[in-house]
PyMOL Python script that loads the backbone (N, CA, C, O; Angstrom):
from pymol import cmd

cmd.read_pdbstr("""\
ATOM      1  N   UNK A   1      46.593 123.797 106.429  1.00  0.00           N
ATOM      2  CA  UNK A   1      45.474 123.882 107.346  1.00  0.00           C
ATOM      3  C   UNK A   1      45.836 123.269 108.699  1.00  0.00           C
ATOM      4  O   UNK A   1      45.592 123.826 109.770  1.00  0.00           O
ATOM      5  N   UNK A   2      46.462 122.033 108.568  1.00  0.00           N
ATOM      6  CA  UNK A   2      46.762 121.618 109.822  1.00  0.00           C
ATOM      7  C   UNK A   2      48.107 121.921 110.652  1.00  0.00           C
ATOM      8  O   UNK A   2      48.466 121.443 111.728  1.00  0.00           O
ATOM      9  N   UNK A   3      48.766 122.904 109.783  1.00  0.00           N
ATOM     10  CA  UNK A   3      50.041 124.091 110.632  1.00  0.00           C
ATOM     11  C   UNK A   3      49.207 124.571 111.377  1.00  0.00           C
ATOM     12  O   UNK A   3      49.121 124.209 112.551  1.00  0.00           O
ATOM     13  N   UNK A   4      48.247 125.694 110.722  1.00  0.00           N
ATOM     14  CA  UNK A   4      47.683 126.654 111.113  1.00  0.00           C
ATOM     15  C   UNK A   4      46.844 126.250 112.386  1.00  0.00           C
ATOM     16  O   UNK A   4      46.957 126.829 113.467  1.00  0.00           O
ATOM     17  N   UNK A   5      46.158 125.402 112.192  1.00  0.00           N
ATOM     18  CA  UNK A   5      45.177 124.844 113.735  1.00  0.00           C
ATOM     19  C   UNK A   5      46.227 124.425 114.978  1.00  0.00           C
ATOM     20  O   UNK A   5      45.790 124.188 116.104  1.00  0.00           O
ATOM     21  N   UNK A   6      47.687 124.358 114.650  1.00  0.00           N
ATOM     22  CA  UNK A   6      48.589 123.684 115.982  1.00  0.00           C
ATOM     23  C   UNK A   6      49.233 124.657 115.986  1.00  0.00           C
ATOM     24  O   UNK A   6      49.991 124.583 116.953  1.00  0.00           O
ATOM     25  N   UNK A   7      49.457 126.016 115.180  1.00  0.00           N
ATOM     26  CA  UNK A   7      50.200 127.189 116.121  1.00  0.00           C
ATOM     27  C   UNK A   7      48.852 127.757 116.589  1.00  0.00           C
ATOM     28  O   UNK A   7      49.157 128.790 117.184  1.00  0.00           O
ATOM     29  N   UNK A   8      47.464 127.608 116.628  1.00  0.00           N
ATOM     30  CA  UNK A   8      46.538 128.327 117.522  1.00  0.00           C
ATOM     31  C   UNK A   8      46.039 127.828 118.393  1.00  0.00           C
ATOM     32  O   UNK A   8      45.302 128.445 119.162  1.00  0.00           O
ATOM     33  N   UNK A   9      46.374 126.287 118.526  1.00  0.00           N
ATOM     34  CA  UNK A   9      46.441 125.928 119.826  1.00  0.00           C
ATOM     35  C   UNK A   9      47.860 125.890 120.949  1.00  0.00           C
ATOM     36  O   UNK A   9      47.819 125.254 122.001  1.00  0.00           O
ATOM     37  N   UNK A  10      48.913 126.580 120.561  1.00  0.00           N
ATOM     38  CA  UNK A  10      50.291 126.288 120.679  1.00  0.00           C
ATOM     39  C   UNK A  10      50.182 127.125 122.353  1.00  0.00           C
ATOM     40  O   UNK A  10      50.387 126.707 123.492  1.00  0.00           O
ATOM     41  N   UNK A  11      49.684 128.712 121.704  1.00  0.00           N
ATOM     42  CA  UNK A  11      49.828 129.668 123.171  1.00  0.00           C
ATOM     43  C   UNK A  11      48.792 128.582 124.342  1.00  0.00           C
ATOM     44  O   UNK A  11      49.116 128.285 125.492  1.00  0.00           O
ATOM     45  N   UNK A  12      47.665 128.204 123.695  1.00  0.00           N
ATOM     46  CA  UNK A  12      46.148 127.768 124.938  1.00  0.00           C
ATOM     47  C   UNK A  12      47.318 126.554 125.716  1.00  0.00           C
ATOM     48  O   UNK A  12      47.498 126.727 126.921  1.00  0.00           O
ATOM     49  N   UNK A  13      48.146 125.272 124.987  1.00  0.00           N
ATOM     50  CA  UNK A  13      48.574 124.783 125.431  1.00  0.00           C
ATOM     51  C   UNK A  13      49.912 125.203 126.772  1.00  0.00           C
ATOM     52  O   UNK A  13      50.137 124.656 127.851  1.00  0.00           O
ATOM     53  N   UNK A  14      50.525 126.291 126.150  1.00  0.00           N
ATOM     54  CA  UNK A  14      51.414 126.910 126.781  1.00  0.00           C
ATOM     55  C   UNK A  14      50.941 127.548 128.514  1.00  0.00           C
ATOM     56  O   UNK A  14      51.622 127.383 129.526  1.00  0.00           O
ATOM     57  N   UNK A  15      49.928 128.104 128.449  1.00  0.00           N
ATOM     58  CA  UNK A  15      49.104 128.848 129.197  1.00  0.00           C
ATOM     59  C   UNK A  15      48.507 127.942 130.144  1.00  0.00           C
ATOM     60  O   UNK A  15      48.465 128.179 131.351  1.00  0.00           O
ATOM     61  N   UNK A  16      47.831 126.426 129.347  1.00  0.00           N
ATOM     62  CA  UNK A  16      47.152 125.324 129.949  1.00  0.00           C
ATOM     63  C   UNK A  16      48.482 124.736 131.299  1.00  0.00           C
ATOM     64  O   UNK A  16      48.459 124.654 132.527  1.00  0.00           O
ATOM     65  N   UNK A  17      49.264 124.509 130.486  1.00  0.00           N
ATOM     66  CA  UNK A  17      50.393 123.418 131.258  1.00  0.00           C
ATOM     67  C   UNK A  17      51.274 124.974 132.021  1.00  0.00           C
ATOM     68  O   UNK A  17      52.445 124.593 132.014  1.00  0.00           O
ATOM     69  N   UNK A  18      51.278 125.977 132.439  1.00  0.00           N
ATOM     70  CA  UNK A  18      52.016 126.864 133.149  1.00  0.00           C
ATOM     71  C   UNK A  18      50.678 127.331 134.331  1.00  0.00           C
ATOM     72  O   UNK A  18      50.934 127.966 135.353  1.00  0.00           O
ATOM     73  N   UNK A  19      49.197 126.862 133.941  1.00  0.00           N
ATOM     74  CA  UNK A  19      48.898 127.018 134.933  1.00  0.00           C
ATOM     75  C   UNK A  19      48.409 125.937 136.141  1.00  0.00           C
ATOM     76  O   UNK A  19      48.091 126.116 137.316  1.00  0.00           O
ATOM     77  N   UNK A  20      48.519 124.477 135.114  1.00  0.00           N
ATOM     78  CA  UNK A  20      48.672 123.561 136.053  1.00  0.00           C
ATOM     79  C   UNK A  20      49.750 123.208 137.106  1.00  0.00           C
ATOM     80  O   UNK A  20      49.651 122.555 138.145  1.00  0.00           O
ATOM     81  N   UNK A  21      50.979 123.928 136.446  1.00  0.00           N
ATOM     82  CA  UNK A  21      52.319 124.148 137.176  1.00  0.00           C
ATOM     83  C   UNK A  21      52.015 124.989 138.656  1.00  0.00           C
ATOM     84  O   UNK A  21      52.072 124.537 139.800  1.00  0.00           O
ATOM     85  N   UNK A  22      51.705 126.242 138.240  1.00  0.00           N
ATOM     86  CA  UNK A  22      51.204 127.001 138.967  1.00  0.00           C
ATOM     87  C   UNK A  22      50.346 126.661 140.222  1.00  0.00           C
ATOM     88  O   UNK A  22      50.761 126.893 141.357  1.00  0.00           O
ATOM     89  N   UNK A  23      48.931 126.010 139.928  1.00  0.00           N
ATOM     90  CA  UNK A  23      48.099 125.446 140.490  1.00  0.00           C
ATOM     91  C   UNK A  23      49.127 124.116 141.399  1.00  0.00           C
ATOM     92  O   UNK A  23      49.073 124.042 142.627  1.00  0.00           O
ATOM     93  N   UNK A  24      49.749 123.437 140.804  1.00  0.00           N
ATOM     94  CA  UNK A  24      50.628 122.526 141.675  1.00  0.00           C
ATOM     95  C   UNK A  24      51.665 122.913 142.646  1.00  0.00           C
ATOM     96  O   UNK A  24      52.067 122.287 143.627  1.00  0.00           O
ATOM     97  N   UNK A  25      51.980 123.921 142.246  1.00  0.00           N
ATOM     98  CA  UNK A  25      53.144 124.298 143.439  1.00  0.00           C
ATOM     99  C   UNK A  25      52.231 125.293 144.542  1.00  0.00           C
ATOM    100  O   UNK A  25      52.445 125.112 145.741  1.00  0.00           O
ATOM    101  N   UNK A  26      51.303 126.251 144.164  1.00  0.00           N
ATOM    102  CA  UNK A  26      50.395 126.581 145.321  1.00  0.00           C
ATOM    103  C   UNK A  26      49.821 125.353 146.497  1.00  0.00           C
ATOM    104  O   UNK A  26      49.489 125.583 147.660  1.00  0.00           O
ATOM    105  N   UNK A  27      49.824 124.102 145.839  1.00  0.00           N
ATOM    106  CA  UNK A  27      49.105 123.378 146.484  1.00  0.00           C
ATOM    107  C   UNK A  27      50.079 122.109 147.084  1.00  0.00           C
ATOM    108  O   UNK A  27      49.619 121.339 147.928  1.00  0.00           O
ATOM    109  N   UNK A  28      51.261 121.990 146.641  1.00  0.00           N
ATOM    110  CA  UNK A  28      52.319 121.579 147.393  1.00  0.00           C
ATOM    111  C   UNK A  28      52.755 122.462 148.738  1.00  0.00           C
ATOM    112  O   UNK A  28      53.001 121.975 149.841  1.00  0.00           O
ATOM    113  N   UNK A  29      52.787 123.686 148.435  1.00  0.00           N
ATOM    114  CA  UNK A  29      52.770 125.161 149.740  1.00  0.00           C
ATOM    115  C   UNK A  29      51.851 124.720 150.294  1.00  0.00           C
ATOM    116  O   UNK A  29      52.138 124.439 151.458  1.00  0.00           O
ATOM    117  N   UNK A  30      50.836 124.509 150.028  1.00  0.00           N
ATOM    118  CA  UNK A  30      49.797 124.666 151.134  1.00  0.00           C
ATOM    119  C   UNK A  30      49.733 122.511 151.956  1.00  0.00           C
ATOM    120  O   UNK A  30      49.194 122.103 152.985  1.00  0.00           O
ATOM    121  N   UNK A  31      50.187 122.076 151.347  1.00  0.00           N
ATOM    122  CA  UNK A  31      50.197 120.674 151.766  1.00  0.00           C
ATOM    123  C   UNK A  31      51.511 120.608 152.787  1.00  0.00           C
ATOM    124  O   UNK A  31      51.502 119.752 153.671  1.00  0.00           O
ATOM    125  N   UNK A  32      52.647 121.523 152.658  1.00  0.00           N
ATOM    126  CA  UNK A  32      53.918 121.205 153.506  1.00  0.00           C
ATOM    127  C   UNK A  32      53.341 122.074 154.524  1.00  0.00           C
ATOM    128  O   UNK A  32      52.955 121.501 155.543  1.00  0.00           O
ATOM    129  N   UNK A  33      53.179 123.554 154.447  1.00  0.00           N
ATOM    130  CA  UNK A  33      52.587 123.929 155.435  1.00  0.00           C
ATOM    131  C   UNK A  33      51.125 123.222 156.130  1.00  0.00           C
ATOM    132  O   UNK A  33      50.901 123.409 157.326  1.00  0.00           O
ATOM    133  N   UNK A  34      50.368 122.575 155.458  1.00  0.00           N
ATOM    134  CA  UNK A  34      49.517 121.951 156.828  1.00  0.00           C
ATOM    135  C   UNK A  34      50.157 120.995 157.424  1.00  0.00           C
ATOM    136  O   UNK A  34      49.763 120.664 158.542  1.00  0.00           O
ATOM    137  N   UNK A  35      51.288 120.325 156.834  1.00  0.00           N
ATOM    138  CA  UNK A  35      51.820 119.076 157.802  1.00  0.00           C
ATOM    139  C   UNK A  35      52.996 119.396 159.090  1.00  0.00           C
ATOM    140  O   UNK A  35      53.306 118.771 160.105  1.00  0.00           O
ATOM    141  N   UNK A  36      53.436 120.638 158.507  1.00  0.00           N
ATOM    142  CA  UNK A  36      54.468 121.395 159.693  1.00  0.00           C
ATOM    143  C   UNK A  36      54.023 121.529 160.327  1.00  0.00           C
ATOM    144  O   UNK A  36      54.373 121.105 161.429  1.00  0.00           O
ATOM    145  N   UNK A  37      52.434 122.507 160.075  1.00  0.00           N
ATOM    146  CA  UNK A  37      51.513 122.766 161.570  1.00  0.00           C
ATOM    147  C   UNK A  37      51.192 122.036 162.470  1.00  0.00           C
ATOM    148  O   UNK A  37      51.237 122.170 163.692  1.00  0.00           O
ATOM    149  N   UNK A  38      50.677 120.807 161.469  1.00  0.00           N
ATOM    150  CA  UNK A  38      49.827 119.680 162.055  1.00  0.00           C
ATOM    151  C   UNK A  38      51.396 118.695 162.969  1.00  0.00           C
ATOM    152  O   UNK A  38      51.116 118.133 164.028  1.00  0.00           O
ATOM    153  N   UNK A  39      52.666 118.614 162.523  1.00  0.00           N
ATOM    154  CA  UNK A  39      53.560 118.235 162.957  1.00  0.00           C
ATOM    155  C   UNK A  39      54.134 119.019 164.146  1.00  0.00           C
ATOM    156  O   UNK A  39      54.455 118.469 165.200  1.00  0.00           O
ATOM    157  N   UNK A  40      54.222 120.073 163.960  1.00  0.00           N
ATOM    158  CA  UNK A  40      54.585 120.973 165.314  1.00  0.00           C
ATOM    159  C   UNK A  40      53.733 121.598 166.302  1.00  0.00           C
ATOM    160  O   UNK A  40      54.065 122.591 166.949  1.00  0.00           O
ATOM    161  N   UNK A  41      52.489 120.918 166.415  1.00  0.00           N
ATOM    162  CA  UNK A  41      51.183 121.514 166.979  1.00  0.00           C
ATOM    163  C   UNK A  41      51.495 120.801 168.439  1.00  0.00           C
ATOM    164  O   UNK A  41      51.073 121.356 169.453  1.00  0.00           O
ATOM    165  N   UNK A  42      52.106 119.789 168.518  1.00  0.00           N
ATOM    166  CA  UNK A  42      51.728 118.870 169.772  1.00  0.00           C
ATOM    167  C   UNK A  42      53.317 118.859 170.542  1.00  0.00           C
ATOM    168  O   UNK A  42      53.618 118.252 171.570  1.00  0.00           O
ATOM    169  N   UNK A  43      54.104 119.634 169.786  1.00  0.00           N
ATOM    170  CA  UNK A  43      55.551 119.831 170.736  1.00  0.00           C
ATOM    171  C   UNK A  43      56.274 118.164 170.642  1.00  0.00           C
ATOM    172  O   UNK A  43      57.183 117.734 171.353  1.00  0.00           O
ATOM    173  N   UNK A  44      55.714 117.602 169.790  1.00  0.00           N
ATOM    174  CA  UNK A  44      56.419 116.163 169.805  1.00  0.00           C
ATOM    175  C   UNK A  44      57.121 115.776 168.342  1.00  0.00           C
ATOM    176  O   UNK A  44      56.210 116.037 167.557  1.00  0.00           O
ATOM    177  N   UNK A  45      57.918 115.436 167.782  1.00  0.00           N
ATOM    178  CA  UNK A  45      58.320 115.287 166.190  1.00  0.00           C
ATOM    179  C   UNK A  45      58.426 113.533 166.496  1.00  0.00           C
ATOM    180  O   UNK A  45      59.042 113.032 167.437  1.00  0.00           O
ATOM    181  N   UNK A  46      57.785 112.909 165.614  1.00  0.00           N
ATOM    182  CA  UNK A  46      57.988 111.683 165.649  1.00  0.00           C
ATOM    183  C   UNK A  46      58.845 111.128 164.527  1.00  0.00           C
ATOM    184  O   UNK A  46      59.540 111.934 163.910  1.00  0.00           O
ATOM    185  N   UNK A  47      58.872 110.099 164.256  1.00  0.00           N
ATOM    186  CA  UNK A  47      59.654 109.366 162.941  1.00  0.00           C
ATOM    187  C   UNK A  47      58.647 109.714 161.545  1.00  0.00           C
ATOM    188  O   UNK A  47      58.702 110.343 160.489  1.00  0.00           O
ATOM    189  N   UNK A  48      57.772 108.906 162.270  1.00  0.00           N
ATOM    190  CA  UNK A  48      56.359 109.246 161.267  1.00  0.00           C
ATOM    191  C   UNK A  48      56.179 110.592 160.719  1.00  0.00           C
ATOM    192  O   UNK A  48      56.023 110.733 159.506  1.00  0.00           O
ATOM    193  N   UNK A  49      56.190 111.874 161.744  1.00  0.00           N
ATOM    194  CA  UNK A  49      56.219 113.159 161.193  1.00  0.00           C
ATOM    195  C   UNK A  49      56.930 113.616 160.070  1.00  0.00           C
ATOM    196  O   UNK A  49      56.669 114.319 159.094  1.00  0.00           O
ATOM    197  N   UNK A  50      58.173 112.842 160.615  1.00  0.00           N
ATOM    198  CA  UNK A  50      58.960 113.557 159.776  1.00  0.00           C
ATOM    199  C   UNK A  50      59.992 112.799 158.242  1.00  0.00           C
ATOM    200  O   UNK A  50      61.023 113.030 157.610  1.00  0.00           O
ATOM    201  N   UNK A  51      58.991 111.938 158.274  1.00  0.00           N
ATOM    202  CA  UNK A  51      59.085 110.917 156.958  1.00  0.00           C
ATOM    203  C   UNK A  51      57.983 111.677 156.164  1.00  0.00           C
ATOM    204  O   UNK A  51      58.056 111.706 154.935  1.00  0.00           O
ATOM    205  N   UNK A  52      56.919 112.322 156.851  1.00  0.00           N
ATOM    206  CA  UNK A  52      55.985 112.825 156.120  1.00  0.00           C
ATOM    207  C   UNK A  52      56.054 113.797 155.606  1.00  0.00           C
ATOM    208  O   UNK A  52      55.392 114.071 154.605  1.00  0.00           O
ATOM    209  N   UNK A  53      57.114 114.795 156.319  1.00  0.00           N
ATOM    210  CA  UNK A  53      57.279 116.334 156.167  1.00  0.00           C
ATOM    211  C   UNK A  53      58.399 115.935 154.605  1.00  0.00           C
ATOM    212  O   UNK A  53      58.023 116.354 153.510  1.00  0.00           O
ATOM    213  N   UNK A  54      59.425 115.301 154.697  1.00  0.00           N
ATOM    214  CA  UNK A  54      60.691 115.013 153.944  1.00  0.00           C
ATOM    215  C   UNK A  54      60.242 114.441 152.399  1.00  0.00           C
ATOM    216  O   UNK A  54      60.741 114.735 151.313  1.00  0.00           O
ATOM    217  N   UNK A  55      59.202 113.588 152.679  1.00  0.00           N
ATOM    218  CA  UNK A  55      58.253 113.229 151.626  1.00  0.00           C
ATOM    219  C   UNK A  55      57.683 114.392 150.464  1.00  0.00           C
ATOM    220  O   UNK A  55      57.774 114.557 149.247  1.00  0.00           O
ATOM    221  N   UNK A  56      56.951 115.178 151.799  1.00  0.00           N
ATOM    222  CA  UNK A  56      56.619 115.965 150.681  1.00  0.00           C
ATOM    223  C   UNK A  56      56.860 116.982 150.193  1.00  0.00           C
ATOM    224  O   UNK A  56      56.143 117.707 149.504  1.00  0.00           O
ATOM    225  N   UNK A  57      58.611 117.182 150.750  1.00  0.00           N
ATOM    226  CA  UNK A  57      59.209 118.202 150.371  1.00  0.00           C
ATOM    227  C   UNK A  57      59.688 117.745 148.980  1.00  0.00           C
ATOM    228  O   UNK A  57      59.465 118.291 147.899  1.00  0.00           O
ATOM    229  N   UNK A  58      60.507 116.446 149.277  1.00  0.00           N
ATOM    230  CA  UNK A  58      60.545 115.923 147.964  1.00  0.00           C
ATOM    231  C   UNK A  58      60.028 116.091 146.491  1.00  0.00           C
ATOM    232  O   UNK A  58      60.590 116.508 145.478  1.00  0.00           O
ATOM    233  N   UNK A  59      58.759 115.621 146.729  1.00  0.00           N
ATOM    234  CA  UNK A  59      58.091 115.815 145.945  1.00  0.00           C
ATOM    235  C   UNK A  59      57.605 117.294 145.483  1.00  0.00           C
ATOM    236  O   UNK A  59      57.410 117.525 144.290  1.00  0.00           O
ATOM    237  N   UNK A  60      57.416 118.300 146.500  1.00  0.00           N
ATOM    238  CA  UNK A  60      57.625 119.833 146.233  1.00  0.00           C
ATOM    239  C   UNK A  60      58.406 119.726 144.860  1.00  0.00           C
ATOM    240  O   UNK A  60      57.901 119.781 143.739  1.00  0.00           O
ATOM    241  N   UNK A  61      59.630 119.575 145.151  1.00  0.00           N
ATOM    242  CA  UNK A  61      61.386 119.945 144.278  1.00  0.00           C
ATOM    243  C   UNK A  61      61.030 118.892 142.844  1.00  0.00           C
ATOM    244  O   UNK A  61      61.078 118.925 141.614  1.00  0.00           O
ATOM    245  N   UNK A  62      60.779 118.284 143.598  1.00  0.00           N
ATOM    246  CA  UNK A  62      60.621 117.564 142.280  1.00  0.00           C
ATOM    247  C   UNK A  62      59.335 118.351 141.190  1.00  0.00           C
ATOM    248  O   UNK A  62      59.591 118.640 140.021  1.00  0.00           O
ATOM    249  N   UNK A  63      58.306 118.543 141.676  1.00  0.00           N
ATOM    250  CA  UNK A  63      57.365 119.519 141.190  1.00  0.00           C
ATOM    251  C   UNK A  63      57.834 120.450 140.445  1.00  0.00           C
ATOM    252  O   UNK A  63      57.520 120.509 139.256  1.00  0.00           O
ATOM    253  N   UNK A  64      58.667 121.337 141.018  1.00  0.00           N
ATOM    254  CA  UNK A  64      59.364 122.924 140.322  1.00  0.00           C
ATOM    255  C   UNK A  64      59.824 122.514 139.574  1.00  0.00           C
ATOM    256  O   UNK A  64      59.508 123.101 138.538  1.00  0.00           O
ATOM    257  N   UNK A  65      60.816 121.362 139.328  1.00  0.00           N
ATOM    258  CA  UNK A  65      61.783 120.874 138.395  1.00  0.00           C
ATOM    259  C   UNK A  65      61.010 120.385 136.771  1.00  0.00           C
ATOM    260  O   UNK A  65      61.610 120.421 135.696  1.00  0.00           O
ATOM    261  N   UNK A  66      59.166 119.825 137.017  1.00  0.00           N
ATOM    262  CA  UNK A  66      58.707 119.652 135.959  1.00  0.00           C
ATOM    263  C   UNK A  66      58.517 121.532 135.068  1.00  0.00           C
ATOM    264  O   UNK A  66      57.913 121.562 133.996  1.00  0.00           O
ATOM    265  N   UNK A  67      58.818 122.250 135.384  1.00  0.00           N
ATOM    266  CA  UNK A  67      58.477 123.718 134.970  1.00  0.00           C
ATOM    267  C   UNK A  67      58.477 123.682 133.830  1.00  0.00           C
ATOM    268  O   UNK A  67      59.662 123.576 133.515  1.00  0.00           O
ATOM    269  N   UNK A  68      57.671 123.709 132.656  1.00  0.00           N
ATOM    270  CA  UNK A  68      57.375 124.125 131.731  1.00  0.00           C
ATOM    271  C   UNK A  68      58.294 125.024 130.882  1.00  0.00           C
ATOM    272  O   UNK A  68      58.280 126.190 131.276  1.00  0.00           O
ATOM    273  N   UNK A  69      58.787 124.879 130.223  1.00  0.00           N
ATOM    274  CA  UNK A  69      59.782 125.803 129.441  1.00  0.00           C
ATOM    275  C   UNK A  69      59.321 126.603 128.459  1.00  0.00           C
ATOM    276  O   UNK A  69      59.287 125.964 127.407  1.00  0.00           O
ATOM    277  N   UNK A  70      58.783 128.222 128.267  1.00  0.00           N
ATOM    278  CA  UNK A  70      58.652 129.022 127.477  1.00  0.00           C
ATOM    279  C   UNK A  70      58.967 128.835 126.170  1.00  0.00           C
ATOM    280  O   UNK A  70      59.989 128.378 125.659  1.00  0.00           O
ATOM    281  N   UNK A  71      57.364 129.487 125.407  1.00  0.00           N
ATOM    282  CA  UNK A  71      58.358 129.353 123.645  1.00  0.00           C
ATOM    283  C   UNK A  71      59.515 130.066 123.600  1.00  0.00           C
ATOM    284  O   UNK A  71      60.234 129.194 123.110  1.00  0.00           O
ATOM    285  N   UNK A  72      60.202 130.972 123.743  1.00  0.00           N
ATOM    286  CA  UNK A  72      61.198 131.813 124.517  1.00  0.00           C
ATOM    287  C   UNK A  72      62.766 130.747 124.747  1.00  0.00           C
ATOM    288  O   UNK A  72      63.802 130.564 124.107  1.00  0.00           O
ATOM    289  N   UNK A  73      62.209 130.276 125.951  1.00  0.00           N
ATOM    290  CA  UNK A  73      63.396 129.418 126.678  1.00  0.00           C
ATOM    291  C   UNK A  73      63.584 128.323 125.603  1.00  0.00           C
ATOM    292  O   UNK A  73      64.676 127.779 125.438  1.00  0.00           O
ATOM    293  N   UNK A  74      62.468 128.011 124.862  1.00  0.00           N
ATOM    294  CA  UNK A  74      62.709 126.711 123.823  1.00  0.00           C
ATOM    295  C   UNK A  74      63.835 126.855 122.798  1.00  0.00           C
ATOM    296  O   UNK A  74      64.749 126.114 122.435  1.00  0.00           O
ATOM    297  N   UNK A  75      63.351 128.324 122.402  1.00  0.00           N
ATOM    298  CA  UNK A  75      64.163 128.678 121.096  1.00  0.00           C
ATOM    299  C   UNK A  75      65.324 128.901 121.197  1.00  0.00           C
ATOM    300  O   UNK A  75      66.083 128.830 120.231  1.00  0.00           O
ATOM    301  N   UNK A  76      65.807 129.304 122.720  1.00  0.00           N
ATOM    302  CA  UNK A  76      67.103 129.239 123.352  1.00  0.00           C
ATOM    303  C   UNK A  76      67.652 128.253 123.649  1.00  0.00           C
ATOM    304  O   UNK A  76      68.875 128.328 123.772  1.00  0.00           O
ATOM    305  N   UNK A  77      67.113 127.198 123.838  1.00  0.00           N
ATOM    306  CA  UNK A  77      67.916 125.787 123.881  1.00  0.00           C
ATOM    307  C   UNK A  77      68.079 125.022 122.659  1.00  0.00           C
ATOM    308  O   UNK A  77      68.885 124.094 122.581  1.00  0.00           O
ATOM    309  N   UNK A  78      67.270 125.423 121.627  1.00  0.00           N
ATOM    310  CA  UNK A  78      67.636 124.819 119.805  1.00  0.00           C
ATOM    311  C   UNK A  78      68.531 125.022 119.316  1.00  0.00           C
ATOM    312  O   UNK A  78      69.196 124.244 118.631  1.00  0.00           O
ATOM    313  N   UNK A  79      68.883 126.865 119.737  1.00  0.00           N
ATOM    314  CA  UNK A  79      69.956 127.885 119.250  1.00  0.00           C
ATOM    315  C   UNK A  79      71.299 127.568 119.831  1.00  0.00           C
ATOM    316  O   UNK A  79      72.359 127.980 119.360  1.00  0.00           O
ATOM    317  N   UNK A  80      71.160 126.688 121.050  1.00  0.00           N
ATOM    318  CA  UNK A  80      72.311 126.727 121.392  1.00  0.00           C
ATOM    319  C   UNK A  80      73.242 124.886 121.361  1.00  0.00           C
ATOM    320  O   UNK A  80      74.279 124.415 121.828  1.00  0.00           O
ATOM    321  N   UNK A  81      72.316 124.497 120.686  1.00  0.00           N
ATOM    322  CA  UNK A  81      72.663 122.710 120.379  1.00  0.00           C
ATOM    323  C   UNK A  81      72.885 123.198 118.667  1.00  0.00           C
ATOM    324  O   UNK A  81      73.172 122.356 117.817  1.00  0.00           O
TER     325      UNK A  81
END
""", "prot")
cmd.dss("prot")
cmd.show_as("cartoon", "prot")
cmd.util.cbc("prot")
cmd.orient("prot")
């Protein structure tokens, strides 16, 4: 009984955490692009700007890198250890 209830939550989880992924990197895009704008709006790049821009590129990359790995990609990394 309690197999059965954790492979039918297995896909909701899969789906859950690929669209918080999703939802996070749209919103890293939209956070580097308002600070470029907001950074290149006034023809001036300061220190400050651009500790801010580098910041949150950072953290962008670092973002993609949490990516969620497919039941798929899983079974391919078991198979191959």
């Amino acid at each position: 009984m309690n197999q059965k209830l954790l492979n039918n939550l297995d896909p909701f989880s899969m789906n859950l955490k690929q669209g918080i992924w999703f939802f996070g990197v749209s919103s890293w895009l939209f956070g580097i692009t308002d600070r470029s704008i907001a950074c290149f709006s006034d023809g001036y790049l300061s220190a400050l700007d651009i500790t801010q821009l580098f910041t949150a590129s950072f953290f962008f990359v670092s973002w993609l890198f949490l990516k969620p790995l497919s039941p798929l990609d899983k079974r391919d990394n078991e198979l191959k250890l």
